[in-house]
Every structure is written in structure tokens, then in C-alpha cells.
C-alpha positions as CSV (number, residue, x, y, z in Angstrom):
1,X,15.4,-8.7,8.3
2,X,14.6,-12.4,9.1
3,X,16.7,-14.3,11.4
4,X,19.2,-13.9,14.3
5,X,22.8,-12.1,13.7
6,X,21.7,-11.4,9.4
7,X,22.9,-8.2,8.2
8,X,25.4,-7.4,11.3
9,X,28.6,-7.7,9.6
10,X,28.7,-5.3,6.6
11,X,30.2,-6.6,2.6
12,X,33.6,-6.6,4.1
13,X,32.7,-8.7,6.7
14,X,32.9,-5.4,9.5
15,X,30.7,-5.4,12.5
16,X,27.9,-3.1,11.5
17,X,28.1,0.4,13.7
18,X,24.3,0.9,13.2
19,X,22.4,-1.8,14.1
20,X,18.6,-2.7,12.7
21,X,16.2,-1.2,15.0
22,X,14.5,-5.1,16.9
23,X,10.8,-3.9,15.7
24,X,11.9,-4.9,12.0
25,X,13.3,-8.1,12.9
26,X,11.2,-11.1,11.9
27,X,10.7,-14.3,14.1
28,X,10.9,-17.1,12.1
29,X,9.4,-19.7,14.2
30,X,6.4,-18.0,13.3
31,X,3.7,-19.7,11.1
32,X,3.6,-19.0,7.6
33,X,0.3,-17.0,8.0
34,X,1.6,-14.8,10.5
35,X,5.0,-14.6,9.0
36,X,2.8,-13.0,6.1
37,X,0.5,-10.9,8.1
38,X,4.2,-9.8,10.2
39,X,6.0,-8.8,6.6
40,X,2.2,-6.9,5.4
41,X,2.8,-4.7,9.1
42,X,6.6,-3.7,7.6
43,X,5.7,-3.2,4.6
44,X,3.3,-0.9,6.1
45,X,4.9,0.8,8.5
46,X,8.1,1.6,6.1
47,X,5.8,3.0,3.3
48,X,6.9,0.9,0.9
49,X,4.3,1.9,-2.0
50,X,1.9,-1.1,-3.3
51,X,-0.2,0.8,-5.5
52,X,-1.9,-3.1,-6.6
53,X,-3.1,-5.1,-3.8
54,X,-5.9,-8.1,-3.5
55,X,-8.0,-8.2,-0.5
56,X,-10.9,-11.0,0.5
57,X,-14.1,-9.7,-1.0
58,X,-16.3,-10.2,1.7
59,X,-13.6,-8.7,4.5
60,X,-11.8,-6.4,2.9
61,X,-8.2,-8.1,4.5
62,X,-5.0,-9.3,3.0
63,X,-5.4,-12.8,1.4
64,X,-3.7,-15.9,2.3
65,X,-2.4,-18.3,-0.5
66,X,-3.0,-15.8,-3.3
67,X,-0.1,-14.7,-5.7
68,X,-0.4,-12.0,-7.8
69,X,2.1,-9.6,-9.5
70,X,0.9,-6.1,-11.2
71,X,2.3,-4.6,-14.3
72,X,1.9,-1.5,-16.2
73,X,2.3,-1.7,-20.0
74,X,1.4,1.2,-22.6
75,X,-0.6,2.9,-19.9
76,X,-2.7,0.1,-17.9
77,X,-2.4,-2.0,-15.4
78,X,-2.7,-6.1,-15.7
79,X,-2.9,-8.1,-12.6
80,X,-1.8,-11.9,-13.0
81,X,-3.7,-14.2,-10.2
82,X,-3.1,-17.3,-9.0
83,X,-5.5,-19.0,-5.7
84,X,-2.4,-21.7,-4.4
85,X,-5.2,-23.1,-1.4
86,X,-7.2,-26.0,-2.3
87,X,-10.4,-23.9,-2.2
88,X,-11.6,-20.9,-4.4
89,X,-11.4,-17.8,-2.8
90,X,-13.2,-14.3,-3.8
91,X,-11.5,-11.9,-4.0
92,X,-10.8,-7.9,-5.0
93,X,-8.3,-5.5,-6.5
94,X,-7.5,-2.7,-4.7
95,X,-5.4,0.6,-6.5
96,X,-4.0,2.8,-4.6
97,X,-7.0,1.1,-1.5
98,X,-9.6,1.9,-3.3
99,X,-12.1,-0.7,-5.0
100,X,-11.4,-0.8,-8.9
101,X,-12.9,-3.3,-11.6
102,X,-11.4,-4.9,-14.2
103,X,-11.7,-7.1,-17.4
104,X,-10.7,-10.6,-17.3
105,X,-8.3,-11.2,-20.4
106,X,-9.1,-14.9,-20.4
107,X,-12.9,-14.5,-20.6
108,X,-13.6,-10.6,-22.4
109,X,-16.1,-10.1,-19.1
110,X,-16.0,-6.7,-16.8
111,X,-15.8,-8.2,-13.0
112,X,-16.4,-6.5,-9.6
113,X,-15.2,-9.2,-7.1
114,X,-13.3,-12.0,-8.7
115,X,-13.6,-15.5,-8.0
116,X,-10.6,-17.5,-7.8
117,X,-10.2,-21.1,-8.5
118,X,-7.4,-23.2,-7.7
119,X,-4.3,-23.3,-9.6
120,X,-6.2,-21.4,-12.2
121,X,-4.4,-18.3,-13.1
122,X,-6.0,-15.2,-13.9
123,X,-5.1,-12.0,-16.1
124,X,-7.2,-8.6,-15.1
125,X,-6.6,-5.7,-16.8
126,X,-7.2,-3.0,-13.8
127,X,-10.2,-0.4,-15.3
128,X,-9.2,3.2,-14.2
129,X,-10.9,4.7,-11.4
């Protein structure tokens, strides 16, 4: 949870008997980078499952300023992109952490690493492994 005193009181407005264990609280006054790299270590450590995720091409860690939201439809996986920074950023799709390739639905072409412009969005469709 994010804040001081959220999710104490219950729907009914009843002090909570469990409380949230501190190491998932999330400091706010945090900047926006670390707030994101803080939310990537829960995320983590709770196993939440995120079969789809992009990582820097050249690093192989999270990307900053990057939006992108996976879907399955009729049994494959597009991945809509979006670079929000004011430079392009390359990037790559990881399934299930491993390296996969894809086929950019704007241009027809099979791509490794993909290069993201910004505030140009981008459909891959995620080629299986």
C-alpha cells in the first residue's frame, strides 16, 4: 500500500486486527523512478505473475517511461508500446524472462530488439518461443 494510515480501517470503517506487514508499505516522497523500481521489487517478491514484460536492450533492466499492455487474443500474444521520454529507447520483450521476437503489426517486419520512438505507439505480435 502507498501512504500513511491506508487500508487500517476495514469497509465498515473497523480498525483492521491484521495489520500490513511495513516491508510492503510504499514511501511516497520517493521519486517517480524509484517509486517504479520500489512497486517492480513487490511485485516481485509477491509473485504476482507478468508473463509480458519489456526490458532495455542493451541492459537487460526494467524500462523507465515505457507503457505497454499485453493481450492474448485467439491464441497469441500482442504487445501495445508506447516510449513517453523525449528520447527513443531500445528496447525488448520478455515472455515468461526469456528473449522472444515479434512482428511489428504496423510495419509487416520480424524484430529482435525494438526501437522506440517517442509518442509513437507500437503493436508486436509476441512470436512463440
Amino acid at each position: 500500500y502507498a501512504g500513511d494510515g491506508l487500508l487500517e480501517y476495514d469497509e465498515y470503517n473497523k480498525q483492521r486486527v491484521d495489520k500490513i506487514s511495513p516491508e510492503r508499505a510504499v514511501d511516497l516522497k520517493l521519486n517517480k523512478e524509484m517509486l517504479y523500481s520500489r512497486f517492480l521489487d513487490l511485485i516481485t517478491g509477491l509473485k504476482i505473475p507478468r508473463p509480458i514484460e519489456v526490458v532495455d536492450a542493451e541492459t537487460g533492466s526494467p524500462v523507465w517511461g515505457i507503457e505497454y499492455l499485453s493481450v492474448k487474443d485467439k491464441g497469441r500474444v500482442v504487445v501495445n508500446l508506447v516510449n513517453y521520454k523525449t528520447e527513443p529507447k531500445q528496447i525488448r520483450i520478455l515472455n515468461n524472462q526469456n528473449p522472444v521476437s515479434g512482428i511489428n503489426l504496423f510495419t509487416g517486419k520480424k524484430v529482435d530488439t525494438i526501437k522506440l520512438s517517442p509518442l509513437e505507439p507500437v503493436l508486436i505480435e509476441v512470436l512463440s518461443q
